[in-house]
C-alpha positions as CSV (number, residue, x, y, z in Angstrom):
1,X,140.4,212.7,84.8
2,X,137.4,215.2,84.4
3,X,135.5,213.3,86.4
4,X,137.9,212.8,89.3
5,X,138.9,216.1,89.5
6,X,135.3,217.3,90.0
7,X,134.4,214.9,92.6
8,X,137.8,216.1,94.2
9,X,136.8,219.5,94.0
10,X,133.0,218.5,94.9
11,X,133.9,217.0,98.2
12,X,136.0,220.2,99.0
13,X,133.3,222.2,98.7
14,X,131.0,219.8,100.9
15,X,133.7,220.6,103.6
16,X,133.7,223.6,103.5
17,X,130.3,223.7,103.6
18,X,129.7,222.1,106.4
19,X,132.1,223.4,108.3
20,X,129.3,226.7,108.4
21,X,126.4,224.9,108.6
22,X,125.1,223.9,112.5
23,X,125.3,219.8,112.3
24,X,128.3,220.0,110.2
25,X,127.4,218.3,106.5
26,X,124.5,216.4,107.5
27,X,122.8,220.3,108.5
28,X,123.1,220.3,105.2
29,X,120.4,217.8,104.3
30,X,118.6,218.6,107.6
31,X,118.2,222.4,106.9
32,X,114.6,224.0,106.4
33,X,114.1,227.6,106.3
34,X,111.1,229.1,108.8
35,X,109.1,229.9,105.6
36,X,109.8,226.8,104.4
37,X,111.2,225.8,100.6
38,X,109.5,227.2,97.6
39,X,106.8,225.2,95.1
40,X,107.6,223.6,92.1
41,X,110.2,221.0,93.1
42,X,107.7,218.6,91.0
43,X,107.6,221.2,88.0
44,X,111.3,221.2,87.5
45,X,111.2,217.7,87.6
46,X,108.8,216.8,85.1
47,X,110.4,219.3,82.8
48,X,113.9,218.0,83.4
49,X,112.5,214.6,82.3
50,X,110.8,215.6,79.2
51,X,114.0,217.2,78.2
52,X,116.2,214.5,79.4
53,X,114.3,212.0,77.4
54,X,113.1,213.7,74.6
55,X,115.9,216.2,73.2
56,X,118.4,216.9,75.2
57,X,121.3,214.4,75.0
58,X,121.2,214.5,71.3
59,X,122.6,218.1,71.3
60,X,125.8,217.1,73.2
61,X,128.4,215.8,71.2
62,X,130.1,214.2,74.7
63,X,127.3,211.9,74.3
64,X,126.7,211.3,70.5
65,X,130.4,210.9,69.6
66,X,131.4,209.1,72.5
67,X,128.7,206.1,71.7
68,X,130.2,204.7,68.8
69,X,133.9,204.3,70.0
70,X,133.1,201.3,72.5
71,X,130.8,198.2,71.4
72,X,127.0,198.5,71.9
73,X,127.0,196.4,75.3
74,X,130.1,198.3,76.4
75,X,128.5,201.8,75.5
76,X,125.2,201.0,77.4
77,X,127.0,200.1,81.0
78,X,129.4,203.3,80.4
79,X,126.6,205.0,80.0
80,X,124.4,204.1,82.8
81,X,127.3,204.0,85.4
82,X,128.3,207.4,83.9
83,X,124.5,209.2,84.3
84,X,124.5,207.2,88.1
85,X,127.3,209.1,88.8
86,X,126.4,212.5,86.9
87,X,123.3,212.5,89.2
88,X,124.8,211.7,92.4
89,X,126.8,214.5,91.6
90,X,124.1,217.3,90.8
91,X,122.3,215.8,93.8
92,X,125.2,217.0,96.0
93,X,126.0,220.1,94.3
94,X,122.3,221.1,95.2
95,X,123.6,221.6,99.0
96,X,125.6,224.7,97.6
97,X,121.8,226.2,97.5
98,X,120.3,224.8,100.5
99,X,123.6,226.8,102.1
100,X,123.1,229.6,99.9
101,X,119.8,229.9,101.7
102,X,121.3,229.9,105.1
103,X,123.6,231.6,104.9
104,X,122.0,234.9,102.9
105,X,118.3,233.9,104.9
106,X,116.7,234.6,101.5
107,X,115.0,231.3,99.9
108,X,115.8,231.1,95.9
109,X,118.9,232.9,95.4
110,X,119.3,234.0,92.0
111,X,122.3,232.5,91.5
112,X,123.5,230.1,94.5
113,X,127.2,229.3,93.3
114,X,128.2,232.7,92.9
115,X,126.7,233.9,96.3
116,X,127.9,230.8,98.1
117,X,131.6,231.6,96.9
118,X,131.0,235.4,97.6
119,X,130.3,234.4,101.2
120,X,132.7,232.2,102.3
121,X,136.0,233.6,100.7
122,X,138.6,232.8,98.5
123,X,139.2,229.7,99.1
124,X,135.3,228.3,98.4
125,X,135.3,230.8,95.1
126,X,138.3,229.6,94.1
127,X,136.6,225.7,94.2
128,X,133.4,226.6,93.2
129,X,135.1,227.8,90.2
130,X,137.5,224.7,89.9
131,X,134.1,222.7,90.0
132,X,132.2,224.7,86.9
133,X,135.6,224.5,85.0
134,X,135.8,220.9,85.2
135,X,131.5,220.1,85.0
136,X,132.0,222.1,81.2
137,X,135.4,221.0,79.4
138,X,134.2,218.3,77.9
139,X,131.3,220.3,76.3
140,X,133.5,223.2,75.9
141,X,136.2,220.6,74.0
142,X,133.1,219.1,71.9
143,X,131.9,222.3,71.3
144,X,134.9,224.4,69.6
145,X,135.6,221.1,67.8
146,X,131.8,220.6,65.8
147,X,131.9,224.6,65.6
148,X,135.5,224.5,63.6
149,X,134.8,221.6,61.8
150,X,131.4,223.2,60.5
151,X,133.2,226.7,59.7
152,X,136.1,225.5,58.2
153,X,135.2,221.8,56.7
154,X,131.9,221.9,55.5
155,X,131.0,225.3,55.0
156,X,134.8,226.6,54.1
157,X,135.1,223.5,51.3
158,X,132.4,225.1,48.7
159,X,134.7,227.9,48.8
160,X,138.4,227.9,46.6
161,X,140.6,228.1,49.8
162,X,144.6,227.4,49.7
163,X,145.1,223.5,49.8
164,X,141.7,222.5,48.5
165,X,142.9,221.0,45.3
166,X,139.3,219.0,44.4
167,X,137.9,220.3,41.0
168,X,134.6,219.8,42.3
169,X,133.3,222.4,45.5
170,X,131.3,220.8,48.5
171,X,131.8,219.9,51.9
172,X,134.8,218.2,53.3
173,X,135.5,215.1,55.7
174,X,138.1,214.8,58.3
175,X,140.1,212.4,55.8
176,X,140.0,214.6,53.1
177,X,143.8,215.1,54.3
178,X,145.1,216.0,50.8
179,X,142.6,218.9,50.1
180,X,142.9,220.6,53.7
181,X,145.4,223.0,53.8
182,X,146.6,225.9,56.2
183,X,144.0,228.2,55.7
184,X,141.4,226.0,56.8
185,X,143.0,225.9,59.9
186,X,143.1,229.3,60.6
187,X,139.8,229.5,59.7
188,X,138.5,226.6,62.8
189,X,141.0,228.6,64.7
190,X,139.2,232.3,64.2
191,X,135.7,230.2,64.7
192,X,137.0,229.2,68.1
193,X,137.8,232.5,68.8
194,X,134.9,234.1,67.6
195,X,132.3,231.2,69.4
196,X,134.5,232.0,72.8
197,X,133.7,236.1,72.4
198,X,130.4,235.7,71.1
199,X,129.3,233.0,74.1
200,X,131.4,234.5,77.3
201,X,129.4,237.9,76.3
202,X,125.7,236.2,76.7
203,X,127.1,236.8,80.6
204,X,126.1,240.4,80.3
205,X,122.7,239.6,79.6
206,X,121.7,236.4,82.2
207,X,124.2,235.1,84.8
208,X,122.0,232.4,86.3
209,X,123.6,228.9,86.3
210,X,120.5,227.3,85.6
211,X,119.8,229.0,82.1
212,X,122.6,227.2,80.9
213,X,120.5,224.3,80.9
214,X,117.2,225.6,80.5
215,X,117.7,228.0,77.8
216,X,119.4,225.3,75.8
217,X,117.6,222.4,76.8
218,X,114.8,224.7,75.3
219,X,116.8,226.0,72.2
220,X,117.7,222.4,70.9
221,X,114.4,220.3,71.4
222,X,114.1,219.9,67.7
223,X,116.9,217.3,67.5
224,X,115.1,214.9,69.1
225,X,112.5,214.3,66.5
226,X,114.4,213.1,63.6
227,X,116.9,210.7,65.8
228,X,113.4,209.1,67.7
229,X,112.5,209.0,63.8
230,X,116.0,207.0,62.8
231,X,114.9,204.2,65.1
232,X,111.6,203.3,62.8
233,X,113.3,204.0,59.9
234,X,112.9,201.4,56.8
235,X,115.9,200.9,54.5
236,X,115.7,199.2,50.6
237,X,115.1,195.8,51.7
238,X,118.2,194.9,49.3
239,X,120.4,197.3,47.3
240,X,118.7,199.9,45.1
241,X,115.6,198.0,45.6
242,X,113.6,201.3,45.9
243,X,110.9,199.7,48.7
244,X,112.7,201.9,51.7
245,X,112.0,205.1,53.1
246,X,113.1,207.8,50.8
247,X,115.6,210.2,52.3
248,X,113.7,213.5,54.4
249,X,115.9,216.1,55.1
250,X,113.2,218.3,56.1
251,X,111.9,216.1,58.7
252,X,115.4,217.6,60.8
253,X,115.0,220.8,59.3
254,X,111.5,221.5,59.9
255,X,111.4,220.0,63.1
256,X,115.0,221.7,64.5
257,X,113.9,225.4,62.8
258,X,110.2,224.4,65.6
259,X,112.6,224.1,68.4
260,X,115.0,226.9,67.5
261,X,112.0,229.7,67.3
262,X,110.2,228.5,71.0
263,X,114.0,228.4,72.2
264,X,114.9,232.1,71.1
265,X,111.1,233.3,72.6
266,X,111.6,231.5,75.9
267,X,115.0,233.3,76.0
268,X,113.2,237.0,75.3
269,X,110.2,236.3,76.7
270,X,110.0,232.9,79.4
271,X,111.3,235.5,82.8
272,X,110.5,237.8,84.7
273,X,112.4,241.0,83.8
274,X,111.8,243.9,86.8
275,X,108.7,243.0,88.1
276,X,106.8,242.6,84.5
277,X,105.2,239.0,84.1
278,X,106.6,237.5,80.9
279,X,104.5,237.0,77.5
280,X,104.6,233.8,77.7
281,X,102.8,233.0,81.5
282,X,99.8,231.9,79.8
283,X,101.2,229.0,78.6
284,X,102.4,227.6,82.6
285,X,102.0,224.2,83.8
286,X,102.5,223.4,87.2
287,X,103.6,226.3,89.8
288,X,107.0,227.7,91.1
289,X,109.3,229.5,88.9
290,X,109.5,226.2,86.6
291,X,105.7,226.9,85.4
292,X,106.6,228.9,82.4
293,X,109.4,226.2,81.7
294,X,107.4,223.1,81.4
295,X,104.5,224.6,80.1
296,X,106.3,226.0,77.1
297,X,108.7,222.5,76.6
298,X,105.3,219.9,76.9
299,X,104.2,222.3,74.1
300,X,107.4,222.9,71.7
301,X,108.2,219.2,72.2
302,X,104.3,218.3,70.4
303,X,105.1,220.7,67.9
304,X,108.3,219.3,67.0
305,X,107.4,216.0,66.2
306,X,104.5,217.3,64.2
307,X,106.7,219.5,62.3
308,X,108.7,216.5,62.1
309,X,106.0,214.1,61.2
310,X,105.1,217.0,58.2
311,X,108.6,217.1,56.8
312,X,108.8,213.3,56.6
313,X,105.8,213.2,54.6
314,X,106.7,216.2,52.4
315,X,109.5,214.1,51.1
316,X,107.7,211.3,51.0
317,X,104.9,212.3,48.9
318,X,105.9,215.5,47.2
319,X,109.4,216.3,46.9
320,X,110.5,213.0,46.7
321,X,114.5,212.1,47.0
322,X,115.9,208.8,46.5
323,X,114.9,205.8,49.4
324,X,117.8,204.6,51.3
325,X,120.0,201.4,51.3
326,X,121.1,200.5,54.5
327,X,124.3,200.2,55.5
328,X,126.1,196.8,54.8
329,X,127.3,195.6,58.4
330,X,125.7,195.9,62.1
331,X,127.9,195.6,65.1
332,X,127.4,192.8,67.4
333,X,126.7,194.0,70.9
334,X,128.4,191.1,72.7
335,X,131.4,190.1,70.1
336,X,131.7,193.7,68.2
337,X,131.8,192.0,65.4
338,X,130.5,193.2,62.6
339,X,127.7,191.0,60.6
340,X,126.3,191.2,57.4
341,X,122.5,192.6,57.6
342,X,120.2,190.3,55.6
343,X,119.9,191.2,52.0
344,X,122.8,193.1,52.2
345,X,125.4,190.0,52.3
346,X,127.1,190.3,48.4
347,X,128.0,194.3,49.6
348,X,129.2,193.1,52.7
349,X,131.5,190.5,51.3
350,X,132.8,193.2,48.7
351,X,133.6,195.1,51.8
352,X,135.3,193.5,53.3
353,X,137.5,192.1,50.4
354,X,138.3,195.8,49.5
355,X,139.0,196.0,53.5
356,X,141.9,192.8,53.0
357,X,143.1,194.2,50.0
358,X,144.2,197.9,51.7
359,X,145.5,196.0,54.7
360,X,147.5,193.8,51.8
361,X,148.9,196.6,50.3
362,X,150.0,198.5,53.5
């Protein structure tokens, strides 16, 4: 439904669009302005990549939860049809700024959409709008949902609220139905509420479409360390063997604290602000206004993994936790079945007997 409606509105917009431009919709694609385009088409690019591959999808939970309700095969063509069509889409909504440029005769408008719908009316506003409404519910769904559920579930449950009947304090799951009462709901409620505020007035301070992706493209780079980390990872070869990886919580920790610190000082310090080149121009790769961007995410990305790298090893060789047994079952990625991982077969079976028995009794 998201999806169609944002192609809907997409196509809308082209019309309108072209409607203005001189060659109707294909001007659009044709268009060049006398000065000719700005550098650093190649910049953004690179950095979108490094992002894109590195750190940035783990961050959305509209990818991370959505990958384990289909079976592996299924997941993997969902998700390449689904990027296809996410960049078809951005490639098209780029022709707002190519009109943008037109039609205000200034190349790089600050902020394209919002000029673009200024110029043509009420109507275009009114889709332009539509458009960016539709492009963030998902993430706006996913991200009031993870916020509660971290206020009022795993923070809220070391504290005595009403309904929490467990004589022991610490975090709670969704299926702790018994010990969630209605004060834990008002509390994801007021965390909602507080997250809308708090976000909507970061408007005030930067109202550039782009930062939505740059700045927290830039913000979250440390999460990609420790999942790149998971695929390596070695389990006890059999249960409570003791020959696995011990756990390493401050391989996410160190490495996401890395990426949070370069994303707060490319917020206060990666732009131009009247005129003043920003602290951090000496660290620029590349040219055009992406410079700072790239330079800044080639060298935050390095120093999360080795901040990542040092936390692994910290808990490896110093404060040493217990390794980890691997779960019982994998999912088959043709059948979605799930089979027993070798050495792990006796748990499985108990599993899955304790699986008949509930299923039994219901």
């Amino acid at each position: 439904l998201q999806a169609g409606l944002g192609l809907t509105f997409l196509f809308v917009i082209l019309g309108l669009l072209g409607n203005e431009m001189p060659g109707g919709v294909n001007g659009l694609w044709t268009y060049e302005p006398e000065e000719g385009w700005q550098p650093g088409g190649p910049t953004w690019f690179i950095a979108a990549i490094i992002q894109g591959a590195l750190s940035y999808p783990f961050h959305d939970p509209v990818l991370t939860d959505r990958t384990f309700l289909s079976r592996p095969r299924t997941m993997l063509l969902a998700f390449g049809m689904g990027g296809t069509i996410a960049i078809i889409f951005i490639i098209l909504f780029s022709s707002v700024g190519i009109y943008a440029t037109f039609a205000l005769g200034t190349v790089g408008v600050a902020n394209p959409p919002a000029s673009v719908a200024r110029a043509l009316g009420s109507t275009a506003f009114a889709f332009i709008n539509l458009v960016m409404m539709t492009s963030s519910m998902s993430t706006l769904d996913s991200t009031f949902s993870s916020a509660s559920k971290l206020i009022a579930l795993e923070l809220g449950g070391w504290f005595p609220l009403p309904g929490d009947t467990r004589a022991e304090r610490g975090p709670l799951k969704l299926d702790d139905v018994r010990h969630i009462g209605g004060a834990h709901i008002l509390v994801a409620r007021c965390a909602i509420v507080v997250l809308m505020v708090v976000g909507t007035l970061y408007l005030y301070v930067d109202q550039s479409s782009i930062s939505g992706t740059t700045v927290s493209g830039t913000m979250v780079m440390g999460l990609g360390p420790p999942v790149w980390l998971l695929l390596g990872w070695k389990y006890n070869s059999t249960p409570g063997a003791g020959d696995g990886w011990r756990q390493a919580p401050l391989a996410f920790v160190f490495s996401w604290a890395t990426g949070a610190f370069f994303g707060v000082l490319y917020t206060m310090n990666g732009q131009n602000v009247d005129g003043v080149p920003p602290i951090l121009a000496p660290y620029a790769v590349g040219d055009g206004s992406g410079a700072i961007f790239l330079g800044w995410n080639i060298l935050g990305h390095c120093l999360c993994f080795a901040a990542c790298g040092l936390g692994f090893a910290i808990n490896q060789y110093v404060w040493k936790l217990e390794p980890l047994d691997a779960q019982a079952t994998i999912e088959d990625s043709a059948t979605g079945e799930r089979r027993a991982i070798p050495g792990y077969e006796d748990v499985a079976m108990a599993e899955r007997k304790a699986e008949m028995a509930v299923t039994v009794k219901i």
